[in-house]
C-alpha positions in Angstrom: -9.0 109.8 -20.3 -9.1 111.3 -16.9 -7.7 114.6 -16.6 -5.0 113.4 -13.9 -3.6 111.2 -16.2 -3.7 113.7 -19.2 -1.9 116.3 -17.1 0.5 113.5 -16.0 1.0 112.5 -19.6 1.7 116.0 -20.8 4.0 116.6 -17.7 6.1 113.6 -18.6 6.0 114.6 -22.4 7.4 117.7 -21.8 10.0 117.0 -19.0 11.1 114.2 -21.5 12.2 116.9 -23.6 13.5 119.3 -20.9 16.1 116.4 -20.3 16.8 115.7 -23.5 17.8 118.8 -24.8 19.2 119.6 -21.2 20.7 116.1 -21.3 22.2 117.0 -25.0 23.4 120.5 -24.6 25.2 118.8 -20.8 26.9 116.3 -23.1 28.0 119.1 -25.8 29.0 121.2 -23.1 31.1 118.6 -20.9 33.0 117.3 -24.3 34.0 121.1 -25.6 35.4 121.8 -21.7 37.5 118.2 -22.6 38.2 119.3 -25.9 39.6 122.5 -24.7 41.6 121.3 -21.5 43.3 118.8 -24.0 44.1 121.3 -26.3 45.4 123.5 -23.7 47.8 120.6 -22.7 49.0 120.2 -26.5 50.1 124.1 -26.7 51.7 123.5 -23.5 54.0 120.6 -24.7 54.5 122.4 -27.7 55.7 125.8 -25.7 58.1 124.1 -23.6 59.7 121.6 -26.9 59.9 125.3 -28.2 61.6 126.7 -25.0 63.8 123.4 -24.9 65.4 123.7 -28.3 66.0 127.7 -28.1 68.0 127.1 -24.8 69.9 124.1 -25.0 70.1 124.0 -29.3 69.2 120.6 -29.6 66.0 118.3 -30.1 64.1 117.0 -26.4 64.2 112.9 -26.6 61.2 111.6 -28.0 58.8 109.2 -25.6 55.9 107.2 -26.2 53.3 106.0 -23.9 49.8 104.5 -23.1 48.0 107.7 -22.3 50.3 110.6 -24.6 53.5 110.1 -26.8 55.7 112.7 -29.1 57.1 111.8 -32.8 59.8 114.0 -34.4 60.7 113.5 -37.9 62.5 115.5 -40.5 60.0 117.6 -42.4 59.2 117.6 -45.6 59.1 121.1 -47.2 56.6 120.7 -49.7 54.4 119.1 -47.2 55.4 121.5 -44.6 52.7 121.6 -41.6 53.2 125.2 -39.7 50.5 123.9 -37.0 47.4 121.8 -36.7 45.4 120.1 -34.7 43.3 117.2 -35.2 41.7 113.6 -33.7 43.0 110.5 -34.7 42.6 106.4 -33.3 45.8 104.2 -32.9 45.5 100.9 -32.1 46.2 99.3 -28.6 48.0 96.2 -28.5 47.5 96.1 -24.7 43.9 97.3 -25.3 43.3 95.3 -28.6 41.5 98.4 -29.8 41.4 101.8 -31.4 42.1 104.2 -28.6 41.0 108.1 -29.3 43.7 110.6 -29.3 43.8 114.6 -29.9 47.1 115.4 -31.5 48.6 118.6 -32.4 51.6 118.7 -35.3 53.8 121.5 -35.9 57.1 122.6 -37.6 60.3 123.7 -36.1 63.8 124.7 -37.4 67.2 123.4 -35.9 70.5 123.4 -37.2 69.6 124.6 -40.4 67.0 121.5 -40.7 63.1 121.4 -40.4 61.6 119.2 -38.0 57.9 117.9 -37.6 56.4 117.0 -33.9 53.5 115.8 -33.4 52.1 115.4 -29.4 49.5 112.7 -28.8 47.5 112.4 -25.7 44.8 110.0 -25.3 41.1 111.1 -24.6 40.3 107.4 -23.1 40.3 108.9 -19.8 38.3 111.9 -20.3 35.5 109.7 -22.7 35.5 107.5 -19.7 34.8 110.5 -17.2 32.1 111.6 -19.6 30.0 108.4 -19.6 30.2 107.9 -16.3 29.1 111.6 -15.6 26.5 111.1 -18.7 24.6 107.7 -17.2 25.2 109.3 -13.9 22.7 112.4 -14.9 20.8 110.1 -16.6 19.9 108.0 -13.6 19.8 110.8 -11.5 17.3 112.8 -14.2 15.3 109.3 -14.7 14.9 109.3 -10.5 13.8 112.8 -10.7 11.3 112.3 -13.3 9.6 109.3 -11.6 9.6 111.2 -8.4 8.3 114.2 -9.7 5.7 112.6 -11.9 4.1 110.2 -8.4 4.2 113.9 -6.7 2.5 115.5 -9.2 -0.1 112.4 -9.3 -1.0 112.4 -5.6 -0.9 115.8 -5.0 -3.0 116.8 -7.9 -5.2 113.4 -6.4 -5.1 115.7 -3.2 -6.0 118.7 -4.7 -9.0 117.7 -7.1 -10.3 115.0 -4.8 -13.5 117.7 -4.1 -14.3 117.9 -7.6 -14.3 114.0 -7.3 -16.8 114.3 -4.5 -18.7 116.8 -6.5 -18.8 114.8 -9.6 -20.2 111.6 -7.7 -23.0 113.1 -5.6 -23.8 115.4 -8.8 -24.4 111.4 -10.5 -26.4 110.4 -7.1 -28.4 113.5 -7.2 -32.1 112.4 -8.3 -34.9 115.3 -7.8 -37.4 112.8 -6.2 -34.7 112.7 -3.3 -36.9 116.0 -2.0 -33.7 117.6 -0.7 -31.0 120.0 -1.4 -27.8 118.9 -2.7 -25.0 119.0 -0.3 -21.5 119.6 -1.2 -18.1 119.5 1.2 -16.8 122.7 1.7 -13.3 123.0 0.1 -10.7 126.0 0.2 -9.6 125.9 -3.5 -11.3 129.0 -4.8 -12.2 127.7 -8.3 -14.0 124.4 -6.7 -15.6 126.4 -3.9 -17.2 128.5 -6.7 -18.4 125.4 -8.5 -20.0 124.2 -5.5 -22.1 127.5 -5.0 -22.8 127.4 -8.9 -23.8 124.0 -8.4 -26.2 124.1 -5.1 -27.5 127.4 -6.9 -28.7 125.3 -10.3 -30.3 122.4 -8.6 -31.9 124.2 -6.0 -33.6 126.6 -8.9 -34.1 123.1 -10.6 -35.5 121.8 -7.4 -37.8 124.4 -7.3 -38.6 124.5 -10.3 -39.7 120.6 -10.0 -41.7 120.8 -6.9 -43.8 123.8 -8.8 -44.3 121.5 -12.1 -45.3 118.6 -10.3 -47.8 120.7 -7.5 -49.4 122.2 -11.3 -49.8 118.4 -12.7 -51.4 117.5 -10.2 -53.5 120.0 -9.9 -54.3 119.9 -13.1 -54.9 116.1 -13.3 -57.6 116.8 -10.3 -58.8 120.1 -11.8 -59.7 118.5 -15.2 -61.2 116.0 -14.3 -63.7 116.9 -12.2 -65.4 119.2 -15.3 -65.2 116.2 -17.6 -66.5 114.2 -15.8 -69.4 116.5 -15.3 -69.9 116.8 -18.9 -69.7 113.8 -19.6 -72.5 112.7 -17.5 -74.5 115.6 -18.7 -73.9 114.5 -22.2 -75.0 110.8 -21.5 -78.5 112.4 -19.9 -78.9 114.4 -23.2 -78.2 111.6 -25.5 -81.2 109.7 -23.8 -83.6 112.2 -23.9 -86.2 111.9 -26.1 -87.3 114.0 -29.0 -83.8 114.6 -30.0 -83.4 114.6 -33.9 -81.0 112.6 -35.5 -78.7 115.7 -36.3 -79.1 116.3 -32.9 -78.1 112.6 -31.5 -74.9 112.5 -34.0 -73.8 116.0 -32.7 -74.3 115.0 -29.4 -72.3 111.4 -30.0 -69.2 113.4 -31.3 -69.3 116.1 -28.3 -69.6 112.5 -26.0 -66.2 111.1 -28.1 -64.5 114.1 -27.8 -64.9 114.1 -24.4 -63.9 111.0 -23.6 -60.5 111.2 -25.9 -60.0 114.7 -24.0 -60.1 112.5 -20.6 -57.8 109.6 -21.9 -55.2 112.5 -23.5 -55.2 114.2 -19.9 -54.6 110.9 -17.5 -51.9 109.7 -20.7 -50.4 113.2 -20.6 -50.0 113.0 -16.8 -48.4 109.4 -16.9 -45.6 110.5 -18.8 -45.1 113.3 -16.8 -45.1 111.3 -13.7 -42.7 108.8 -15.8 -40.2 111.5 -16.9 -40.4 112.6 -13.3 -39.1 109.1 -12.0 -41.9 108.9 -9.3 -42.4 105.2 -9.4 -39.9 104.1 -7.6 -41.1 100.8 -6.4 -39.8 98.2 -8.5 -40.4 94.0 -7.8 -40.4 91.0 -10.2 -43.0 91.0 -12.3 -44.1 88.1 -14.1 -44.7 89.3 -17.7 -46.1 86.2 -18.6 -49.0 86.2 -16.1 -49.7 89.8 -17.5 -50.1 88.8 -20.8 -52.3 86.2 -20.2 -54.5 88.6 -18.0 -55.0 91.2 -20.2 -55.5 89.0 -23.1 -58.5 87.8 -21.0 -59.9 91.4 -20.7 -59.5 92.8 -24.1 -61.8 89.1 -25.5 -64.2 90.7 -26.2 -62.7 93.9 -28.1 -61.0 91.2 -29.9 -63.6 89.2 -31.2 -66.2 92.2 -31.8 -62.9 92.9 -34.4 -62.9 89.0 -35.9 -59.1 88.8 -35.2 -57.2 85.8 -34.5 -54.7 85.7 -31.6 -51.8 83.8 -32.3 -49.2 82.9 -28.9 -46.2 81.4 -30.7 -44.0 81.1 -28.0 -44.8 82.1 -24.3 -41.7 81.8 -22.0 -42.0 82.2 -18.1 -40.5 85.4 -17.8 -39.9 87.9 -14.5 -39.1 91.8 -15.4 -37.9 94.5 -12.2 -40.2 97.2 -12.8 -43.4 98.7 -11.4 -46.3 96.8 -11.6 -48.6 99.3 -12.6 -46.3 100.7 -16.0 -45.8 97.2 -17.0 -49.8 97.2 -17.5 -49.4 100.3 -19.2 -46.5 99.1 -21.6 -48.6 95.8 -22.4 -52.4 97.8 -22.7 -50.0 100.4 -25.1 -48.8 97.5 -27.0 -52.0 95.1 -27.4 -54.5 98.2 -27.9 -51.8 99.8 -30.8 -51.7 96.0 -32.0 -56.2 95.7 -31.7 -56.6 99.3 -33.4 -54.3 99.4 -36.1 -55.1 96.3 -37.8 -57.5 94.9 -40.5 -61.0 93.4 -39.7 -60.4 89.7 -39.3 -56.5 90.1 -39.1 -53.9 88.4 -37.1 -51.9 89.1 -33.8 -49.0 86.9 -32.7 -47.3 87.5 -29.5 -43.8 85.7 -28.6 -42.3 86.4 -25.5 -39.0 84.6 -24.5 -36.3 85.6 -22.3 -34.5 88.2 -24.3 -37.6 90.4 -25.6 -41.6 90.4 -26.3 -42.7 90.6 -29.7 -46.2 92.2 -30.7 -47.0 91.8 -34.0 -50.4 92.4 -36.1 -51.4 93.2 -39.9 -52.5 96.4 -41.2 -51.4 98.6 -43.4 -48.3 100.3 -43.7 -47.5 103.7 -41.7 -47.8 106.8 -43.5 -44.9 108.0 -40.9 -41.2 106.8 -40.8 -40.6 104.1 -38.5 -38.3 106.0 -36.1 -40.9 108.8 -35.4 -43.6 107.0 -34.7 -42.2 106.5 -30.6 -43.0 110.3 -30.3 -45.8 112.3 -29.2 -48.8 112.7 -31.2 -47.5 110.8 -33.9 -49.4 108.0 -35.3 -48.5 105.6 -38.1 -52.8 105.9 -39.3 -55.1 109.2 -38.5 -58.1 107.2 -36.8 -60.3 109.3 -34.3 -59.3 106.6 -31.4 -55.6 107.1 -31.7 -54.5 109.9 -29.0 -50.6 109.5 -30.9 -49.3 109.1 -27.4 -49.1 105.2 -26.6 -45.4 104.2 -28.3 -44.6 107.5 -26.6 -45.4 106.1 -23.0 -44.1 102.7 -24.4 -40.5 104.5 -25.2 -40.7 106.7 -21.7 -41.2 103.2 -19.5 -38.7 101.4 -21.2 -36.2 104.5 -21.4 -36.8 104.4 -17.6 -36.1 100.7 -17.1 -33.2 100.5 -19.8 -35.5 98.3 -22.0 -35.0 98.9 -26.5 -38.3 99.2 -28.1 -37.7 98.4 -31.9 -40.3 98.7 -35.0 -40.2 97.1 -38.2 -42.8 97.0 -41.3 -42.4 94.3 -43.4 -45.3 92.5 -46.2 -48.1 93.8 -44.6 -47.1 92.8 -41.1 -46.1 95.3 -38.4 -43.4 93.9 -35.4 -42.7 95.5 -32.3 -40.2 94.3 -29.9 -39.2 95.3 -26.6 -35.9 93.8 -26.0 -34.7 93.3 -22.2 -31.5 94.5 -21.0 -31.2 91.8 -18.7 
């Protein structure tokens, strides 16, 4: 949930209950200043029926009406009501319904004789005045909200559209762009502050980048160079004569080593340049074509190992990627497929539109299945295995949104690269 709409949630949430208890304690409020006006009215009446009897000695005629009326009857004294005030309904004829009054009863003495009176006046009117004053507030609160909760919105849209502008070129920002991320300037304090934090971070990280890669590479050019050279020295000292057969087998090893050092360097280097992003050029490539290809070059690997190569389904399929990593996914796949399998085992290969499926016999791997896509982890410790190809396999398709998977199942090992597309 965006954070303007969570702040406009909580802001509606809470004035929702400001007018509703403001709402309630209006309505309590309006009724007891009814209540009390009413009442004042009743003590009136009653005052003046008082001041009427002491000055002319006689009871005030008795009249009945829509909106009030006054009863007199004789009292009686075991039931004798000094004074009280209550709320009763009395049915309208004209109305046909129960009409709210607020009546007041009292006792009063004349010729020797105890009269009761009750005064009724009706609170239709004044209920009436409070529902219309009550959905009056309540339209006018319900205007009030809605208006205060689209100001809120766009102004808070107003005020945090920088952080916006931050948060989007923050998502663009790539470090093979080779430049400095620029920000809008902005006068909110906190988001002026978060842009110099920002700028700050990635232009360390920047930095920091430029210096890695300027090391790999020199690196990559440094090493080489001195393996190559022994190498080539090695080669002149394995054909020498008079060497000893001690001699020759040390020699052999130093000549392997050197060689697997070499492969581990340019391998180590690819997935530096991969987790860098620095192949950026991407076109259709047909997969299918590859296949073929480099099932053509590795022939003779294949049958110097007696397998058999098995194409069970071969779909024409186009992948956007680089060129040059999708021969490095496929050499990873086939060479893990040649190199971990039995002498005179089996590799089928299905590719269709959804993935590519590699699989070959061998036996099973002494690592769990989710490990073996990291570095230096193999699922057999043989000399030739640098531990580092279903690394680069997981790094290339991490970088074109491709899901390596890898299963082990009655001797046969399966794994698929499924495409996103």
């Amino acid at each position: 949930m965006r954070i303007l709409t969570k702040t406009s949630l909580y802001y509606v949430l809470v004035s929702l209950l400001v007018f509703a208890v403001g709402g309630t304690l209006f309505y309590l409020s309006l009724r007891e200043e009814i209540y009390d006006e009413v009442d004042d009215q009743l003590f009136t009446d009653k005052e003046n029926i008082i001041s009427y009897v002491q000055q002319y000695h006689r009871l005030p005629n008795v009249t009945s009406g829509i909106s009030e009326a006054i009863l007199v009857k004789e009292a009686d004294p075991k039931a004798l009501v000094i004074e009280q005030l209550s709320d009763t309904l009395i049915y309208s004829t004209y109305d046909e319904e129960l009409i709210p009054f607020r009546q007041l009863t009292f006792s009063i003495q004349q010729e020797g004789k105890i009269y009761q009176y009750t005064i009724l006046k009706s609170l239709m009117d004044f209920q009436d005045l409070v529902e219309s004053t009550v959905l009056a507030m309540f339209w006018t609160f319900l205007l009030l909200l809605v208006g205060l909760v689209f100001v809120n919105y766009y102004i808070s849209k107003y005020t945090w559209r920088h952080f916006y502008d931050t948060l989007i070129k923050i998502k663009r920002y790539t470090l093979v762009q080779h430049q400095p991320l620029e920000l809008q300037p902005t006068t909110t304090k906190e988001f002026q502050e978060l842009n110099e934090v920002l700028q700050s971070m990635t232009g360390k990280i920047h930095s920091d980048y430029l210096n890695l890669k300027e090391f790999t590479e020199n690196v990559s050019h440094e090493i080489q160079t001195p393996l190559a050279i022994v190498s080539s020295k090695l080669e002149l000292f394995m054909q020498a004569e008079q060497l000893s057969e001690n001699q020759a087998r040390m020699l052999s090893d130093m000549y392997g080593a050197v060689n697997r050092l070499a492969r581990l360097n340019k391998s180590l280097i690819l997935l530096t340049r991969i987790e860098n992003r620095e192949f950026a050029a991407d076109e259709q490539v047909p997969l299918h074509q590859s296949v073929t290809e480099l099932l053509a070059q590795l022939q003779e690997v294949i049958a110097m190992r007696g397998l058999e190569i098995k194409v069970e389904e071969q779909a024409v399929v186009y992948v956007k990627m680089n060129s040059g990593l999708a021969d490095v996914l496929l050499q990873n796949l086939l060479h893990n497929a040649i190199k971990h399998n039995y002498r005179g085992g089996s590799i089928s290969i299905s590719l269709t539109n959804e993935k590519l499926c590699v699989k070959n016999t061998g036996e099973a791997p002494q690592e769990r299945p989710e490990e073996l896509f990291s570095r230096f982890l193999t699922g057999h410790d043989t000399v030739e295995s640098l531990g580092i190809g279903l690394a680069l396999v997981k790094k290339i398709c991490d970088l074109y949104k491709l899901t390596p998977k890898y299963s082990y199942a009655s001797g046969v090992h399966s794994l698929c690269i499924y495409f996103s597309n």
